[in-house]
N, C-alpha and C positions, 0 to 999 in steps of 0.2 A: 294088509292095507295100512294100520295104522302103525306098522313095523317102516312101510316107507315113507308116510307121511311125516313119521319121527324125524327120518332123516333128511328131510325134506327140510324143515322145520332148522334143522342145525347147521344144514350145509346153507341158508339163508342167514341165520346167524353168524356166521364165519364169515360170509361177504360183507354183513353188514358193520363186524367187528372190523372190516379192512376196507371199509367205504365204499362198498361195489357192489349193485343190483345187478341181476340176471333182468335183462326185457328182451322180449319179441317185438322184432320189426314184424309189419303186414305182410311184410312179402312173405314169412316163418322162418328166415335167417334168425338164428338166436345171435342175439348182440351184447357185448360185455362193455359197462357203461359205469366210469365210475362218477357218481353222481352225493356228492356232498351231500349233508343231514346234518342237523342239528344233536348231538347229546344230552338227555335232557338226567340221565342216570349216570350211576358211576361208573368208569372206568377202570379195569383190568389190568394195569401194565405188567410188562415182563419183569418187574422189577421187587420180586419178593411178595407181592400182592399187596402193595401200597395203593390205596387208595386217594385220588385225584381228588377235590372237589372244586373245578373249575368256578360254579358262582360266587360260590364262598369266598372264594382266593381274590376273585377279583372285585368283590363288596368292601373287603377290608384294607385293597390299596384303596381304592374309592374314600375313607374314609381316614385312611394315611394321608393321604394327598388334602383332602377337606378341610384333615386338621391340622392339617401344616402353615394353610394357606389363611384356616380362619388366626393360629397365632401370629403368622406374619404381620395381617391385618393389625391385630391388637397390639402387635409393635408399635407398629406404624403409628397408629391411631394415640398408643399412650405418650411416644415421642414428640406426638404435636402437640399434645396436653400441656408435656414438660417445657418444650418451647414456648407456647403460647404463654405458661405462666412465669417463665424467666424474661420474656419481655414486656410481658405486663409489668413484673417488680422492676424492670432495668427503668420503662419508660416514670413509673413511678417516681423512683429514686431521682432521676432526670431532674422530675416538676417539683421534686420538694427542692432539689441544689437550685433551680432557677429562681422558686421561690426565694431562697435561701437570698441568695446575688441580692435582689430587690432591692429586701426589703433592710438588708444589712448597706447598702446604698443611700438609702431612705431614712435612716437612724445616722450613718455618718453627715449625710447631707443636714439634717438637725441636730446636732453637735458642732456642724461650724459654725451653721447660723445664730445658735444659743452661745458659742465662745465668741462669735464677731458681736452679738448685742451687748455682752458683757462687759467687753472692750472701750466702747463705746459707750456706755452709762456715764462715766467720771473718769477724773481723770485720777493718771498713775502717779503714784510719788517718783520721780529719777531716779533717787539712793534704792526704790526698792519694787522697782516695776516688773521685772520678772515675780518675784515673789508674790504683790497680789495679780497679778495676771494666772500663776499657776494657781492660787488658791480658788478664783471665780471660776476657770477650766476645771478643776477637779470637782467643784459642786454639780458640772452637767450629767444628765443619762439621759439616756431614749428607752422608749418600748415602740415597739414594731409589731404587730400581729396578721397572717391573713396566710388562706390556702393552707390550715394546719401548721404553720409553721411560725413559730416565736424569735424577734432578738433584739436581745436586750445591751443596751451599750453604757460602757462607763468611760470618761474621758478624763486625760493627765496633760499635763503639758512632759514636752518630750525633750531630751536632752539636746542642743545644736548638734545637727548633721546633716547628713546629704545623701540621701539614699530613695530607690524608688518603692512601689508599693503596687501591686494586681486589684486594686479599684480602681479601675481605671475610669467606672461611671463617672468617678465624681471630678475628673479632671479640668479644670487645673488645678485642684486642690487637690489631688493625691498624690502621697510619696512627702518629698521635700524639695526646697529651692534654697540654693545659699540665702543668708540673712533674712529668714521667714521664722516665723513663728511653727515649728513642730509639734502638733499634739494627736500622741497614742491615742486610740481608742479600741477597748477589749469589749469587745460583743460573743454573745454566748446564744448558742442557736441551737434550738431542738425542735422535734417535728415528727409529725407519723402521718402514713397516706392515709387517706380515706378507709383501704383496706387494710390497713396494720400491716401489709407487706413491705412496707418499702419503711425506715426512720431514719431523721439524723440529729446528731448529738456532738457538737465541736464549739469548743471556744476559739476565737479565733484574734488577730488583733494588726490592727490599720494604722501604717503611716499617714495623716494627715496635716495639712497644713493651712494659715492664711499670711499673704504678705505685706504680712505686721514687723517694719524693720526694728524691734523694740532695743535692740542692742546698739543700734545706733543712735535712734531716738535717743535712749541714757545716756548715752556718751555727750550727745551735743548737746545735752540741756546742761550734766554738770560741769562742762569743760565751757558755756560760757557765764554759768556762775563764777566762775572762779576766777575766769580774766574780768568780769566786771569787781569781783573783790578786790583784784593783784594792780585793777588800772586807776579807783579810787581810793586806793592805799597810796598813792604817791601823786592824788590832787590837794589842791587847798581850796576852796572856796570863798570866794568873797563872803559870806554870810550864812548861816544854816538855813536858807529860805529858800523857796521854790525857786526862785530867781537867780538865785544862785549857784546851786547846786546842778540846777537842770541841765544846762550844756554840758556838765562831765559826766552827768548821769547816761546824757544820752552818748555821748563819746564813748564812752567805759563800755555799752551793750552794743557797739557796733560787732567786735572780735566773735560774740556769739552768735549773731546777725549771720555775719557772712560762712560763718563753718555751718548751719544750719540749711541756710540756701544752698553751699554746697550742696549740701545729700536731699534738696529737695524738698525740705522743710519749711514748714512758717513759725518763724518768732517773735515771741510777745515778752513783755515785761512790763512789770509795776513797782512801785516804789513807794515809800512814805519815812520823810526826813523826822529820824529823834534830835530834836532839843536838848543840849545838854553841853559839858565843856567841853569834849570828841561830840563834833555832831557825825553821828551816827543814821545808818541808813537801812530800812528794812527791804531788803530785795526780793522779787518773785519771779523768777521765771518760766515761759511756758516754750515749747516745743511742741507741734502737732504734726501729722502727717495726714493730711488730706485725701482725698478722694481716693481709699482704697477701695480696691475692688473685689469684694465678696461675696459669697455665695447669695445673701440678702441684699446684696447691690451695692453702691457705695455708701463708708462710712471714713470717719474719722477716727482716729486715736490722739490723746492728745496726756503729756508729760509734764508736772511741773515740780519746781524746787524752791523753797523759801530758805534766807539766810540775810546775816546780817554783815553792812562792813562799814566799816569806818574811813573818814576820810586820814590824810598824810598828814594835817597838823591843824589843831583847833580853831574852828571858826566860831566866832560870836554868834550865839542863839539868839536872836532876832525874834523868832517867830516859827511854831511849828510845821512842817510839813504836812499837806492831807497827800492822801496816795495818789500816785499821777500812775497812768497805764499807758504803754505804747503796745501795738502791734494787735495778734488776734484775739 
């Protein structure tokens, strides 16, 4: 009995090793059935007695696949970091350069205004009006501050040219105009975000300008010093006396009258007759130009020149001359 149930036992086995139960239908027709099961043990193959382990195999792609997908993830994830923090520094960078623009606007625009007040204070000598115009230009600076970002401006007068300039804020006065007053301004600009990521650091330097015609101005004040020189060298006057003198005096300053008018100008003169055996004549001429228009609104500049001349042939000193003025 236990000789067949052994083999009972194996030939069960063997079915089960090839997925096939033995069952009885009701009617007692033995039925051969093959009916799926679960493996919950190792496996046998024909293959040298290698050993399968199905859960095993399939925990460790489970956890291939898991960990592929979590470093995918942290690709992902670290590349958004990187992004996120190159356009935080980009957007940074951005606000200090606009910064930057302002307030380097903001310093030019107080540099013209401080060269037009200047201008305007007194007046220039003719023989040497570029000269103090560039000296009071070069005493200006700015400081500028705000949003972390500094700039600092130092101002020159600039050599005659004709060239543009990228501040365009400040226009009309950026760049240059024929016969305008040019003056450079170097501004130096540094700056750090809030986060220390983003900083800037450049000198920089701006064509600016006001239209101050001061090279014509000089021209016309000494060009009509000199026809009043050249036209009371070859009068004579009745007498060294107001009365005398005066109709030539005023004849003589027409020539600088009318070339002054030309370019737009108002002129003035004054005068005061020396007593003496050449009566002699202290002249003063003024040239201004009017209602310019700058950055502070309209102003004035105004040129003058002192000299002396003598009349074409001695008149009797009568009586001294006080200073007589015509014009502005």
């Amino acid at each position: 009995m236990s000789g067949l149930l052994r083999r009972f036992e194996l030939h069960i086995q063997t079915l089960r090793d090839h997925g096939v139960f033995l069952v009885r239908h009701s009617s007692g027709h033995r039925l051969t059935k093959r009916i799926p099961f679960v493996q919950t043990g190792p496996i046998r193959g024909r293959t040298g007695g290698m050993v399968v382990r199905l859960g095993i195999g399939a925990s460790a792609a489970t956890a291939i696949v898991f960990s592929v997908l979590l470093f995918s993830s942290f690709l992902v994830f670290t590349s958004s970091q990187n992004r996120y923090h190159l356009y935080s520094i980009a957007d940074e960078d951005d606000s200090l350069g606009d910064s930057a623009v302002t307030l380097m606007g903001a310093g030019g625009a107080n540099i013209l205004v401080g060269a037009q007040e200047a201008l305007a204070a007194h007046s220039l000598d003719c023989q040497a009006a570029r000269m103090e115009a560039a000296s009071a230009i070069d005493s200006l600076s700015d400081y500028q501050g705000a949003g972390g970002v500094t700039v600092r401006s130092t101002a020159g007068l600039a050599p005659d040219s004709t060239a543009g300039d990228n501040l365009s804020m400040l226009a009309p006065f950026d760049g240059s105009v024929p016969g305008g007053l040019d003056i450079l301004v170097s501004m130096s600009v540094t700056g750090t975000s809030p986060s220390g990521g983003a900083s800037i650091d450049r000198t920089e330097v701006h064509l600016l300008h006001l239209p101050v015609e001061l090279q014509r101005l000089s021209a016309d004040c000494l060009g009509a010093l000199d026809a009043a020189v050249a036209a009371l060298s070859t009068e004579t006057p009745a007498n060294c006396t107001e009365g005398g003198a005066d109709p030539l005096l005023q004849e003589a300053f027409q020539k600088g009258a009318a070339l002054a008018a030309t370019d737009g100008f108002e002129f003035g003169f004054s005068y005061a007759l020396i007593p003496g055996a050449e009566c002699g004549v202290s002249l003063q001429i003024l040239v201004q130009q009017r209602s310019i228009d700058g950055p502070g609104g309209p102003f004035t500049v105004q040129l003058e020149v002192e000299g002396l001349a003598s009349f074409g042939q001695s008149a009797s000193a009568q009586q001294g001359g006080t200073p007589q003025r015509t014009g502005p």
